[in-house]
VEXKE-19018 format. One line per field, with one value per residue (C-alpha): residue number from 1; residue in one letter; x, y, z. Coordinates in nm, 4 decimals, padded with zeros to 6 digits. Layout:
VEXKE-19018
resi: (NUM/...)
resn: (a/...)
u: (X/...)
v: (Y/...)
w: (Z/...)
This chain:
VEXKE-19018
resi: (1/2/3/4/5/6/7/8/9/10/11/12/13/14/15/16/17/18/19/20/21/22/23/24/25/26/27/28/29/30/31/32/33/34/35/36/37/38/39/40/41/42/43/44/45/46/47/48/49/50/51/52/53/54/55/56/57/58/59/60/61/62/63/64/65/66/67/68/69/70/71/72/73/74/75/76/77/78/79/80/81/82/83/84/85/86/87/88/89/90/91/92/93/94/95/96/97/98/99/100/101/102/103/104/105/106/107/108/109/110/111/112/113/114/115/116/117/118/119/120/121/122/123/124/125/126/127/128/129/130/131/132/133/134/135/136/137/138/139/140/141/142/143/144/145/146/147/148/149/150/151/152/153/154/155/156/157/158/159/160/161/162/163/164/165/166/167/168/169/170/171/172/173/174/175/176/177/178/179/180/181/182/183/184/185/186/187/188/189/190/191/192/193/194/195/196/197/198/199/200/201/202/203/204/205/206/207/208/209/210/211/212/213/214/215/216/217/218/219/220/221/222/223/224/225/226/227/228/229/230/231/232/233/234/235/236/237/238/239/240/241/242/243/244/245/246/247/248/249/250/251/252/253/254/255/256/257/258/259/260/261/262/263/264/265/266/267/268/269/270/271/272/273/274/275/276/277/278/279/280/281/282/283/284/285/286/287/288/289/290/291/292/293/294/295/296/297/298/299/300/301/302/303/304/305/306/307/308/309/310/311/312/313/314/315/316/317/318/319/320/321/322/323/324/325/326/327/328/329/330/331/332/333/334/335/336/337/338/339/340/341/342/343/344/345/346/347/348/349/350/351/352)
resn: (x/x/x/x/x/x/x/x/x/x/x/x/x/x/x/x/x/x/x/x/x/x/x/x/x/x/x/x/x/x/x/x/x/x/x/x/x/x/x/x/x/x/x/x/x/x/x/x/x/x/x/x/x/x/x/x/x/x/x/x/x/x/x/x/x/x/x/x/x/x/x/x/x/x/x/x/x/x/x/x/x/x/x/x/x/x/x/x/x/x/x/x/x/x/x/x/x/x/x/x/x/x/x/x/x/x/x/x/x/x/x/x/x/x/x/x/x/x/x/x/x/x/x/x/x/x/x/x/x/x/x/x/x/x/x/x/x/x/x/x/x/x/x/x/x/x/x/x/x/x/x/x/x/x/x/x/x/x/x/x/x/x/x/x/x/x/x/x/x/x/x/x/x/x/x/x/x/x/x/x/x/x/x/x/x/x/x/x/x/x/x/x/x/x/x/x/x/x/x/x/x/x/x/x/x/x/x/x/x/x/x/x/x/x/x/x/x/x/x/x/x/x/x/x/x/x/x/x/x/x/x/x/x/x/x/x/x/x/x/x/x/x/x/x/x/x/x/x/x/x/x/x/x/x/x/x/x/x/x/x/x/x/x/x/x/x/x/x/x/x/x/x/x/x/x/x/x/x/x/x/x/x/x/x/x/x/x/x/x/x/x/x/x/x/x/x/x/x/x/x/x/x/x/x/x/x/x/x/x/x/x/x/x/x/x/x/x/x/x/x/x/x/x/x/x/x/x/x/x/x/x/x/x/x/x/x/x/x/x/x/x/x/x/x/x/x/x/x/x/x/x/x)
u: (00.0000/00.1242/00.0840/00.0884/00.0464/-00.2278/-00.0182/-00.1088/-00.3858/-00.2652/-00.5030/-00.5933/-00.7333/-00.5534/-00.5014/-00.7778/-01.0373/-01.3469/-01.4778/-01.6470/-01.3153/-01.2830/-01.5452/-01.4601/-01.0982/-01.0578/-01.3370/-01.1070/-00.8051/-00.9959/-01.0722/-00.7312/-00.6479/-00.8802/-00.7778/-00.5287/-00.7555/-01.1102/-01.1408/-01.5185/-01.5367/-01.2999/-01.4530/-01.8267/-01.6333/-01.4755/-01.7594/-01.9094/-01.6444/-01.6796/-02.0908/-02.0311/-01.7645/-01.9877/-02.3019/-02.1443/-02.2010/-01.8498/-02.0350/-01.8247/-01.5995/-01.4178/-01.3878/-01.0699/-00.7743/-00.9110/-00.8150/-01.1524/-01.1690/-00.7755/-00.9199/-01.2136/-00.9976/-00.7042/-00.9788/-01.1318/-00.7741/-00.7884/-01.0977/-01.1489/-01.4507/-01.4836/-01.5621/-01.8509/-01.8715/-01.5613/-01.3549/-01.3335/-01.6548/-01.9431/-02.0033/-01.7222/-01.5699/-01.8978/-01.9840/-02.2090/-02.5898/-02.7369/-02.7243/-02.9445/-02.9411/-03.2910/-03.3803/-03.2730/-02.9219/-02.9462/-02.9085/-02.7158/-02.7902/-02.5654/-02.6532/-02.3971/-02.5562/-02.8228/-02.7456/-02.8695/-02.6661/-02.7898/-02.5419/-02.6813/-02.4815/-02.5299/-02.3250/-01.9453/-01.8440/-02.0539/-02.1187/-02.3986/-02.6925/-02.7172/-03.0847/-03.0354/-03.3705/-03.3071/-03.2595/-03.0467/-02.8657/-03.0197/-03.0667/-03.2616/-03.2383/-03.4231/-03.5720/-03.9174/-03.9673/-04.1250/-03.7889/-04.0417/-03.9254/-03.6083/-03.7498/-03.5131/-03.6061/-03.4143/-03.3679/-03.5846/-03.8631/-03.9748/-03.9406/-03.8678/-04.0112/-03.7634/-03.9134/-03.5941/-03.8426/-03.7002/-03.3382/-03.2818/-03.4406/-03.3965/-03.6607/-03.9769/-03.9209/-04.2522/-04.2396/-04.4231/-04.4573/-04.6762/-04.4306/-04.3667/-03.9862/-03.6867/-03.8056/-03.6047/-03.7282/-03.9285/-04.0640/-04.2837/-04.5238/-04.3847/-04.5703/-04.4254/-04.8057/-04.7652/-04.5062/-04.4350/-04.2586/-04.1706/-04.0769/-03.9570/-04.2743/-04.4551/-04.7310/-04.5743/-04.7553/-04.8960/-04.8454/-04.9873/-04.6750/-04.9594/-05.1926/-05.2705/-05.1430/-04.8854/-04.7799/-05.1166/-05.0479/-05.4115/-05.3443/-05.2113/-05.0643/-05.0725/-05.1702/-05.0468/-04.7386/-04.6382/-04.2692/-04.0793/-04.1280/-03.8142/-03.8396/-04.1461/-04.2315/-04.5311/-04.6268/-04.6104/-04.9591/-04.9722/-05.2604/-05.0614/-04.8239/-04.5710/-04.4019/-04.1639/-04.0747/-03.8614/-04.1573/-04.0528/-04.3096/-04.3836/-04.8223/-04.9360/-05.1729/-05.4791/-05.4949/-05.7596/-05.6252/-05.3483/-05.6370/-05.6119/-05.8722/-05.9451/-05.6818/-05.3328/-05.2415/-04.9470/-04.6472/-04.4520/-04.2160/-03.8842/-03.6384/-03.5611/-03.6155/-03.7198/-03.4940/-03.5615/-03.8865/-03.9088/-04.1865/-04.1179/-04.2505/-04.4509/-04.6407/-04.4974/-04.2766/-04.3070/-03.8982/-03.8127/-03.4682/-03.4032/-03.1684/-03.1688/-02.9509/-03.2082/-03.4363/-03.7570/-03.9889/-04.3370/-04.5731/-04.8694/-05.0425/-05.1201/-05.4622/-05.2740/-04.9013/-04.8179/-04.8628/-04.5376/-04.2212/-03.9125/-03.6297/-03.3088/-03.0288/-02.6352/-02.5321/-02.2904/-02.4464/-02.7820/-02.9267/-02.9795/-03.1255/-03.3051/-03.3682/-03.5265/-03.4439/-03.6728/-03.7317/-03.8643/-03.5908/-03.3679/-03.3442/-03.0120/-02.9298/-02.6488/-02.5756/-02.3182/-02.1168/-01.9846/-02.1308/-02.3941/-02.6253/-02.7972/-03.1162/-03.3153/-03.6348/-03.7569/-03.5368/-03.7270/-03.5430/-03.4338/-03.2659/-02.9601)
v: (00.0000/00.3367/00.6552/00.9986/01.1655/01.4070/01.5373/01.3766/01.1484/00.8191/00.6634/00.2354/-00.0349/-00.2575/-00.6213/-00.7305/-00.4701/-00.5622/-00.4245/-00.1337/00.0405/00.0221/00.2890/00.4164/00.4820/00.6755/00.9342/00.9480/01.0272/01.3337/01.4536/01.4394/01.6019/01.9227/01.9312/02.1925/02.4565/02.3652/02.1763/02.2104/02.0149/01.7083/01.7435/01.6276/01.3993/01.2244/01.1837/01.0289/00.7689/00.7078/00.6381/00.4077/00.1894/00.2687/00.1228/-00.1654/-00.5525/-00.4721/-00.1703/00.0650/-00.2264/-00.1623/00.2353/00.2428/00.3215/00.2803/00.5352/00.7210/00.7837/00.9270/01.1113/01.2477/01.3057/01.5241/01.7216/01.8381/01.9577/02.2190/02.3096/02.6092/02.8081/03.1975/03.3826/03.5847/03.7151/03.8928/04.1701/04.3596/04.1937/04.1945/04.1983/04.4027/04.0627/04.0077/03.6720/03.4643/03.4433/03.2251/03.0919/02.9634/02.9191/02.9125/02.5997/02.6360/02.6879/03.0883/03.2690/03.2442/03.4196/03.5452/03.7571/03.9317/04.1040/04.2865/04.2723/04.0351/03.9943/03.8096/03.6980/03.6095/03.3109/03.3516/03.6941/03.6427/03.9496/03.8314/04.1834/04.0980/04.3325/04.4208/04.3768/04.6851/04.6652/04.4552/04.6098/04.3347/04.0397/03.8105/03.4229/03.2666/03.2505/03.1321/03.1180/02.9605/02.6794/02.8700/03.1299/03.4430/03.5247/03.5532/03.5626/03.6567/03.6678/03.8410/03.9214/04.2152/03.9958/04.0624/03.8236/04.0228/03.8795/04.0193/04.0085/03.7949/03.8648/04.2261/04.3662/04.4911/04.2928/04.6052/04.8034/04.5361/04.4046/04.3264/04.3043/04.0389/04.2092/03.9589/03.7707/03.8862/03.7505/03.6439/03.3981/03.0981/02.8606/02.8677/02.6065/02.6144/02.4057/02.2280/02.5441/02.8401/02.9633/02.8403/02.9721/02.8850/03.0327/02.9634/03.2121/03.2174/03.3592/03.0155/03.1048/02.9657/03.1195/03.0453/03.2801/03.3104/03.4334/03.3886/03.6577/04.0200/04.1158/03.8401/04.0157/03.9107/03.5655/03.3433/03.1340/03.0588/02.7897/02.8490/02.6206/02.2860/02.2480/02.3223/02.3922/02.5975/02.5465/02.4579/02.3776/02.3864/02.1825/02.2619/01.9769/01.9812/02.0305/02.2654/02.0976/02.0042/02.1821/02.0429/02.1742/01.9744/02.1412/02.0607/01.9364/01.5765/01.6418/01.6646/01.7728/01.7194/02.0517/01.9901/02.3109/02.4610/02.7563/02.8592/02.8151/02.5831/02.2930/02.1356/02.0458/01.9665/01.5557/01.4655/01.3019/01.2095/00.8869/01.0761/01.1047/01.4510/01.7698/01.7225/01.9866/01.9436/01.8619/01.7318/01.5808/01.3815/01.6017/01.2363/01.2623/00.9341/01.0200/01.2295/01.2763/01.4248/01.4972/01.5102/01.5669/01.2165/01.1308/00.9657/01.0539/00.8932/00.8542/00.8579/00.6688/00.9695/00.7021/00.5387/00.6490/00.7127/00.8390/00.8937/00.5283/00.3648/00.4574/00.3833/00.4912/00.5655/00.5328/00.6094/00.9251/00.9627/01.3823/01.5680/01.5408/01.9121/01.9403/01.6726/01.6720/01.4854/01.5151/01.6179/01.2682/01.1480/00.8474/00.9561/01.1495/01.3263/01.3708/01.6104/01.6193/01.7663/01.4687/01.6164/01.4046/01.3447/01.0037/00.9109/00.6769/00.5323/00.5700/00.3262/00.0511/-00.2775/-00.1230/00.2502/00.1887/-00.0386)
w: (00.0000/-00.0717/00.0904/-00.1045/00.1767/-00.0158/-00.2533/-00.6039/-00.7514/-00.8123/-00.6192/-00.7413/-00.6204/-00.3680/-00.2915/-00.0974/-00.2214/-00.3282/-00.6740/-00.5260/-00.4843/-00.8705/-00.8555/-00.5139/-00.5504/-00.8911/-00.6892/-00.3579/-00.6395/-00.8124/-00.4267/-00.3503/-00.6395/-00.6078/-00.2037/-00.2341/-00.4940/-00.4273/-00.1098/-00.0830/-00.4582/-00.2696/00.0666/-00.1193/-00.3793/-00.0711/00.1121/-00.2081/-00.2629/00.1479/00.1095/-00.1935/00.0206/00.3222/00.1610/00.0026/00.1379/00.3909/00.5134/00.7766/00.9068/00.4750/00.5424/00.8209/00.6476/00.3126/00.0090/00.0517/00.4529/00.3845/00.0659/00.2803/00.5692/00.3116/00.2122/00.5452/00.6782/00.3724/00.4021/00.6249/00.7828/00.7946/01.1128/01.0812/01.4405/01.6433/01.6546/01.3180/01.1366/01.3783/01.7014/01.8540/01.9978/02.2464/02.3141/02.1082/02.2512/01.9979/01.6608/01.3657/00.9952/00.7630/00.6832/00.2896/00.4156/00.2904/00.5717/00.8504/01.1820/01.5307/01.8268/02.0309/02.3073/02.2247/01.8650/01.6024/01.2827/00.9204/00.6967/00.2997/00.2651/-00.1396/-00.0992/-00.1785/00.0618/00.3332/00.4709/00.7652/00.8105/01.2233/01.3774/01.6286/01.9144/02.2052/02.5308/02.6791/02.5576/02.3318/02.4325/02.1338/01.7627/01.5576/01.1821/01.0940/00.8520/00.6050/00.5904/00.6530/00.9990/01.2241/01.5570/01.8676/02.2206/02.5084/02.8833/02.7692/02.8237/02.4188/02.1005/01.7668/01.4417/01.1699/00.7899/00.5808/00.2852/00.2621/00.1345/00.5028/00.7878/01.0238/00.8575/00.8912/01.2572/01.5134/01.8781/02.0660/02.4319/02.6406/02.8635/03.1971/03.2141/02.9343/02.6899/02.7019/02.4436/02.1141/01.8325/01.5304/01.3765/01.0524/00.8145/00.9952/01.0680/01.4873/01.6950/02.1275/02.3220/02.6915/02.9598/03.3242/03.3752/03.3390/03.1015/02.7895/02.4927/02.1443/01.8532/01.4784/01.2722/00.9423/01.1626/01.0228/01.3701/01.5064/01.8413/01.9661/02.1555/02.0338/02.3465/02.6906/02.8411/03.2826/03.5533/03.4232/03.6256/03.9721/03.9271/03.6397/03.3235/03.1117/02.7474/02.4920/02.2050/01.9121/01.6884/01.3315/01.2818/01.5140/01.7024/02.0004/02.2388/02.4865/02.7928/03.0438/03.3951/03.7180/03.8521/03.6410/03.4172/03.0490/02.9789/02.6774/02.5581/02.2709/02.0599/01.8589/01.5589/01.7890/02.1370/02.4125/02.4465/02.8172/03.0395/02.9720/02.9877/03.2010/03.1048/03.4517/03.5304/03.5283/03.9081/03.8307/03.6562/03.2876/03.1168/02.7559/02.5247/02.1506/01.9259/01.6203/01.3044/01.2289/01.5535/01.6715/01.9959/02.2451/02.3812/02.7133/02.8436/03.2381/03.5133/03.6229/03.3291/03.0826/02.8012/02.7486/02.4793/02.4763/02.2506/02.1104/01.9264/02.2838/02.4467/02.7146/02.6262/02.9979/03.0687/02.9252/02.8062/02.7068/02.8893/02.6821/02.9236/02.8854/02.9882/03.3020/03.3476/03.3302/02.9588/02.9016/02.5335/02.2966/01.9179/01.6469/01.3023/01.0581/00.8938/01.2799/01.2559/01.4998/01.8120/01.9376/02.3180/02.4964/02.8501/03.0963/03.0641/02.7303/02.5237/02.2495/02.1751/01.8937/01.9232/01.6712/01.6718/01.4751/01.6171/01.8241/02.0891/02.0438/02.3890/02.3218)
């Protein structure tokens, strides 16, 4: 076996190979070649000869040390990320309060204190527009699905809805005044249209971003838990809200157009705090994240989806944030134990 050590293209098939390297390896050669000029071009060519070795009968147990893993490997070590906040570009050097990019990959989005900042990704100069309104440093960023609004909340106790459908953001900006303390969570249905938001204030609240007038909260969510609310969750469909709390408790809220319907549904079971909330975009699983070091999931086709779960155990620390990805197969944890897991959902057993 030879190594070029990245510098030229002579990349061929080996002894032992199987005949998907025949395809594999002359792709791992052209990303090696195109490393040094155009490392984005080889970092997506690697990664293509990787899947096709990846995917083959040998699977991942065929990628160590094999042409394309070095290929893909070359090509990330040239390939280097520009700062858009700091000292001399934006921001002034203030620590980062939150991040977010729209969901078409267009814009990308920083606060630094009480400043927001959008860069258009599709801009070769990058020059960021500044979102100027907040009174004190901003905690949450976010864009909606449908790419109409940047919303940022604050210790201000306001959320900002800033138009991206207009040259300068800045100039077409709403302010959502109804909580009572900082905002410290939001989530959208999958259209954009429903918005929640969660406050220290413990009246988590329900917002129509499609509405003539979208300060206006349509609903609010009080008197479901008897400790602190900590994370909030919205359903695709928008017909269903979720909030966990250090109470260890998830409820389960029915909605109506944005309104609340009865009484919340509990979701309990967990030893500690439940930190973090997240709903699978399919309406399948109900996830909750706790202090007690596990995340469980909860069945929402059951009748009753408090009755039985599945506990999801692993983590040494406090999980502190759960996710699902947008195809409702998987579910990502992170906890204070420095790391990240990654569950299947649609496993026989998403725990092992």
């Amino acid at each position: 076996d030879k190594d070029d050590g990245g510098k030229t293209g002579a990349v061929e098939v080996h002894e032992g190979e199987t005949k998907i390297y025949e395809v594999a390896n002359p792709i791992a050669a052209t990303a090696i070649s195109l490393a040094e000029t155009k490392a984005r071009d080889a970092v997506l060519l690697a990664a293509v000869s990787l899947h096709l070795v990846a995917s083959s009968a040998e699977g991942l147990a065929a990628v160590v040390n094999s042409d394309p893993e070095r290929s893909l490997r070359n090509a990330l070590s040239k390939t280097r990320g520009q700062a858009l906040v700091g000292t001399g570009n934006a921001g002034s050097g203030k620590p980062v309060g939150a991040v977010a990019i729209s969901r078409d990959g267009g814009m990308a989005v920083a606060t630094a204190g009480e400043d927001a900042w959008v860069w258009n990704l599709a801009t070769p100069k990058l020059q960021p527009i500044r979102l100027p309104g907040h009174q004190s440093n901003i905690q949450v960023a976010a864009v909606s699905p449908d790419g109409r609004w940047l919303v940022t909340a604050a210790e201000d106790k306001t959320l900002r809805l800033w138009n991206l459908g207009v040259d300068d953001p800045s100039t077409d900006v709403r302010t959502l005044r109804e909580h009572k303390a900082a905002v410290i969570a939001i989530d959208f249905s999958a259209d954009g249209r429903w918005m929640i938001s969660a406050s220290i204030d413990d009246a988590p609240r329900i917002w129509d971003l499609h509405a003539a007038d979208p300060t206006r909260a349509t609903g609010v969510l009080s008197g479901g838990h008897t400790g602190l609310i900590t994370d909030v969750a919205i359903s695709a469909d928008g017909n269903a809200a979720f909030t966990s709390s250090d109470d260890m408790s998830a409820k389960i809220w029915k909605l109506d157009k944005g309104k609340l319907v009865g009484r919340p549904k509990s979701v309990g079971a967990h030893a500690g705090p439940v930190t973090s909330i997240g709903v699978s975009p399919d309406g399948r699983w109900l996830v909750t994240g706790s202090q007690d070091t596990t995340a469980r999931m909860w069945d929402l086709n059951q009748p009753v989806p408090g009755r039985t779960n599945i506990v999801l155990a692993g983590h040494k620390g406090p999980i502190h944030h759960v996710a699902v990805t947008p195809d409702s197969k998987l579910v990502v944890t992170a906890s204070t134990d420095k790391t990240m897991r990654i569950w299947e959902l649609g496993a026989k057993d998403p725990s092992v």
